[in-house]
C-alpha positions as CSV (number, residue, x, y, z in Angstrom):
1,X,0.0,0.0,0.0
2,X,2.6,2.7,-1.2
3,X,1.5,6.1,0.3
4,X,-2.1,5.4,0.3
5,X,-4.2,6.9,3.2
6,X,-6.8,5.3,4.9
7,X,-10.2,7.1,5.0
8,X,-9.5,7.8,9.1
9,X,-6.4,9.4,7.7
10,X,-7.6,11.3,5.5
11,X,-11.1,12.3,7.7
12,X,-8.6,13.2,10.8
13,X,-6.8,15.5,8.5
14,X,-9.4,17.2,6.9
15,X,-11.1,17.7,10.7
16,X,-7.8,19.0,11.9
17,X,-7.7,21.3,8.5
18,X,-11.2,22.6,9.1
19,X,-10.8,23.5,12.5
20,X,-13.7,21.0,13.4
21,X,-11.8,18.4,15.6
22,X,-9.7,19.6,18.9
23,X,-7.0,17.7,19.5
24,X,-3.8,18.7,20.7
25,X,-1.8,15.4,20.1
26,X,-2.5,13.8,23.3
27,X,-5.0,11.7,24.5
28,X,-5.8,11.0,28.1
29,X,-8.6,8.5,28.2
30,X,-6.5,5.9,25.6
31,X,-7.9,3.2,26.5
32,X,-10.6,0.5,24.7
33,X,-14.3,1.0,26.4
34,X,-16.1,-1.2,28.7
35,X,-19.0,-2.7,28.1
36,X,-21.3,-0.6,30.3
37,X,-19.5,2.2,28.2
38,X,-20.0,0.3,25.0
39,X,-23.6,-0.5,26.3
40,X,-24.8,3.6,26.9
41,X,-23.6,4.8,23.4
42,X,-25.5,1.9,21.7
43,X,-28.9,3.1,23.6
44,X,-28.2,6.5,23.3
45,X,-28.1,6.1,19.2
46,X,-30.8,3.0,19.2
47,X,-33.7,4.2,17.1
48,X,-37.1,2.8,18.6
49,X,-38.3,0.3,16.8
50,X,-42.6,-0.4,15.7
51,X,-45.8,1.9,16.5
52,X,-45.2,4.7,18.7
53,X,-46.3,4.6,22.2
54,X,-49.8,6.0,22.2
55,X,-50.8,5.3,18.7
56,X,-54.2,4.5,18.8
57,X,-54.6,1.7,14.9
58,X,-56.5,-0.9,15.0
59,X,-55.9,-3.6,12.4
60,X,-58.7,-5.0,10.3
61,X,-59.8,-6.4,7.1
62,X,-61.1,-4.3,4.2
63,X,-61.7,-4.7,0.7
64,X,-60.5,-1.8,-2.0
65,X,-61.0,-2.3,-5.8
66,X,-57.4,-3.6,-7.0
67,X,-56.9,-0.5,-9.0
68,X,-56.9,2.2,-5.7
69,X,-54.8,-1.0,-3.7
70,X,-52.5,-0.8,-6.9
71,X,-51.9,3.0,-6.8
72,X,-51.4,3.5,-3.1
73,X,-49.3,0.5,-3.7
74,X,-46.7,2.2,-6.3
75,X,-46.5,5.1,-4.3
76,X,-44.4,3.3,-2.2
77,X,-43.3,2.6,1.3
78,X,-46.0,4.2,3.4
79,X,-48.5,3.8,1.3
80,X,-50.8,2.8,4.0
81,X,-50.3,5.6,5.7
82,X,-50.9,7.9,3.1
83,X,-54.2,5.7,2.2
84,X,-55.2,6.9,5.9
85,X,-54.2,10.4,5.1
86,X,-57.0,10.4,2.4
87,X,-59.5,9.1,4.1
88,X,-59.1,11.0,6.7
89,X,-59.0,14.4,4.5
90,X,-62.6,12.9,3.0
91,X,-64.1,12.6,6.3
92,X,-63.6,16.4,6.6
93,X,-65.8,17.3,4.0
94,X,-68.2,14.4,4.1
95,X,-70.1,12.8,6.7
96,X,-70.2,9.2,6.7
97,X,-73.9,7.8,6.3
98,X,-75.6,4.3,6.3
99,X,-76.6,2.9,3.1
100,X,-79.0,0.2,3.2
């Protein structure tokens, strides 16, 4: 590997270039992490996962004509949500009534 920098290289000296990155050679705390250490910067940057606390869905069964399912469909991931967006924005301006 003649002369070729790694990317940590090269991202170090750009940071020390930029005036970004404080670092005046030394480095007190050079030493590998613990575990409990490794353990709070992992939940600190976990991302929760599934519904939000408090969402109120409820899952059931519907039918749609296949050619609304199809569009929603292509408009891709969320689509579901978006397909809740418009019915909501519907019931704004109509009431929903019983048709016998």
């Amino acid at each position: 590997m003649s002369g070729l920098k790694t990317t940590s290289q090269t991202d170090l000296a750009r940071l020390r270039a930029t005036g970004d990155f404080a670092w005046d050679g030394t480095d007190e705390d050079d030493r590998p992490l613990s575990l409990e250490e490794m353990q709070a910067g992992i939940d600190a940057n976990r991302k929760k996962r599934g519904r939000p606390v408090g969402a109120l869905k409820e899952s059931t069964t519907i039918r749609f004509d296949r050619d609304v399912l199809e569009m929603f469909r292509a408009s891709g991931p969320g689509w579901q949500t978006r397909m809740n967006a418009a019915l909501r924005d519907w019931l704004k301006s109509h009431s929903p009534t019983r048709s016998s």
